[in-house]
N, C-alpha and C positions, 0 to 999 in steps of 0.2 A: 869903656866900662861904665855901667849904668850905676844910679847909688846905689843901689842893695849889694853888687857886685864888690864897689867901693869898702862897705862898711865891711862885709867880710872878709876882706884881703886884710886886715890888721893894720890898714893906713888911719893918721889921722884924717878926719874928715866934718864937715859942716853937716851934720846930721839932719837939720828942720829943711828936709823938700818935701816936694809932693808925693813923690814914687815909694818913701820911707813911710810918710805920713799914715797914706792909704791901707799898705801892707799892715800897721800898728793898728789901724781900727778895725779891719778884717778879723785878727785874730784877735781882738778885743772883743768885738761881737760873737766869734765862736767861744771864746772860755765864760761870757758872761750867758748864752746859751746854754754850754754845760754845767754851768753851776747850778743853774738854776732848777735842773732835770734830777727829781729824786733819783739815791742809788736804785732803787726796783725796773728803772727807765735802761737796762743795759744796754739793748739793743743801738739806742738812741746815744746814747752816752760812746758808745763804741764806735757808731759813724761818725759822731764831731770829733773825738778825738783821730781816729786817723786819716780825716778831711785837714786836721789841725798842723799835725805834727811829721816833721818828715820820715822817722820808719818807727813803730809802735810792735814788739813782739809780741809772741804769746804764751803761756795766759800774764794778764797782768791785773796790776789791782792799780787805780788813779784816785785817791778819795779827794772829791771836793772840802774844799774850796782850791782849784788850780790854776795859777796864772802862768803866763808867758809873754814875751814882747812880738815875737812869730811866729812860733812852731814848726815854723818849716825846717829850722836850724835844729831841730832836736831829734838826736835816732835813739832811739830806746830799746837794749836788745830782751831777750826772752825772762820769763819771770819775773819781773818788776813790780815792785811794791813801794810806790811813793802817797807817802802820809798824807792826813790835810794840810795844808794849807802852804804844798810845794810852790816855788815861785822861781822860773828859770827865765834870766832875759837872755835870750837867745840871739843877738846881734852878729855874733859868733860863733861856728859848729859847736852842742854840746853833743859829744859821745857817750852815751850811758850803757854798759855791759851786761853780760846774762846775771841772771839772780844776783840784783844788785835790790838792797831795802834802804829805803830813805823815810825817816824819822818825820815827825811834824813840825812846821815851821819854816823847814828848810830853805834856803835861798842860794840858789847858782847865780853868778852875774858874771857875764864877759865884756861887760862893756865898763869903761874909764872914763871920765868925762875931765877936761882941758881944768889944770888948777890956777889959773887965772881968770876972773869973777867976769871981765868982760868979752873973753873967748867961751867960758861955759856957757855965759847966757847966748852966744852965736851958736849954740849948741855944736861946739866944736867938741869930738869926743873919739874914742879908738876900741876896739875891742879885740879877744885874744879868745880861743878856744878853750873851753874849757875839757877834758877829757878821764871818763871813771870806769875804772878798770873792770872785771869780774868777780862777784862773791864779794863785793863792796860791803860795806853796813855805815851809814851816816846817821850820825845821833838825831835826836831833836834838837832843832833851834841854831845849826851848823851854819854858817856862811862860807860857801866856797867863791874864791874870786878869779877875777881874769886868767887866761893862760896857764893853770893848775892842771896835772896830772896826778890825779890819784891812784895808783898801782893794785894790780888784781889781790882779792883777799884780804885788803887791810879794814880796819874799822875805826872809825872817824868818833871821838869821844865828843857826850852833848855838850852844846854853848860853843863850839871850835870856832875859831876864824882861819879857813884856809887859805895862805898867801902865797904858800910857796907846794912846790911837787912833793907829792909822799911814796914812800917807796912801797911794794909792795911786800905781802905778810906781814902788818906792823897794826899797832896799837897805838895812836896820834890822838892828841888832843892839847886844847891851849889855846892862846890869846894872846900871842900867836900860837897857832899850830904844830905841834914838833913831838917827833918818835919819843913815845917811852918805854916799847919794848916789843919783841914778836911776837907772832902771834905763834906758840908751840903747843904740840902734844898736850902739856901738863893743861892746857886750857878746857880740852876736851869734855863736857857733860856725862857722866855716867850715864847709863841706858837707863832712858825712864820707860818706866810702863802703863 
């Protein structure tokens, strides 16, 4: 098993080689590419992202400023609408679902780092999948953490810290994170015109 192999399997492991290293400036160099490419640039903007990121659906909306740690780790399915200044470290598969909207600021992180000061600095660390369901909505300025499941249809209220799985059809927010009700009928918009 190679390190990237390693760091994906959710084992802990000594993260600072070469083979990790490399992979980290690659897609450092591609998000610092596409930031830098006005939105008017699609075309261009559309090849680095899905040179970047392992499956990108369609149509989608990415507004810069985007970061990631790989992108290879990230499947993105149809209709997606991630805000500025999304930030996913992808050490771990992130799964993201069809018409899923993520807010500004946003931050996914699958990766843990060793809470002993002279293993962190060995850059000993573990990461965990993170996975978001269908018909999502993530507020601004949400943190989603390691190993979280967020269930199709729920909405993620803004400033959330997600620690733990949210279930699906629910209305979640908090610090920590935790259901405050479903999502039902009586929510429903009257038809604007």
């Amino acid at each position: 098993m190679n390190d990237l192999e390693k760091m994906v399997s959710g084992a802990w492991l000594r993260a600072v080689t070469p083979q990790i290293g490399a992979a980290l400036r690659q897609a450092e160099e591609l998000t610092f590419r596409l930031n830098a490419l006005p939105p008017s640039a699609g075309r261009e903007r559309d090849a680095l992202l899905r040179r970047l990121l392992g499956r990108l659906g369609t149509p989608y909306c990415i507004h810069s400023p985007f970061r990631c740690d790989f992108g290879t780790q990230i499947s993105i399915g149809d209709h997606f609408v991630g805000n500025y200044g999304l930030t996913i470290l992808d050490e771990a598969p992130v799964t993201i679902g069809d018409r899923v909207f993520i807010g500004p600021d946003v931050g996914i992180y699958t990766v843990n780092h060793a809470l002993l000061p002279d293993q962190r600095s060995e850059g000993i660390m573990r990461s965990l999948p993170v996975t978001i369901g269908n018909d999502v909505w993530i507020g601004g300025h949400v943190t989603i953490t390691q190993g979280v499941t967020i269930g199709d249809g729920a909405v993620i209220g803004a400033g959330s810290v997600v620690v733990r799985d949210i279930p699906a059809g629910v209305v979640a927010a908090g610090n920590p994170c935790r259901v405050l009700r479903p999502v039902t009928e009586a929510d429903r918009v009257a038809p604007v015109e």
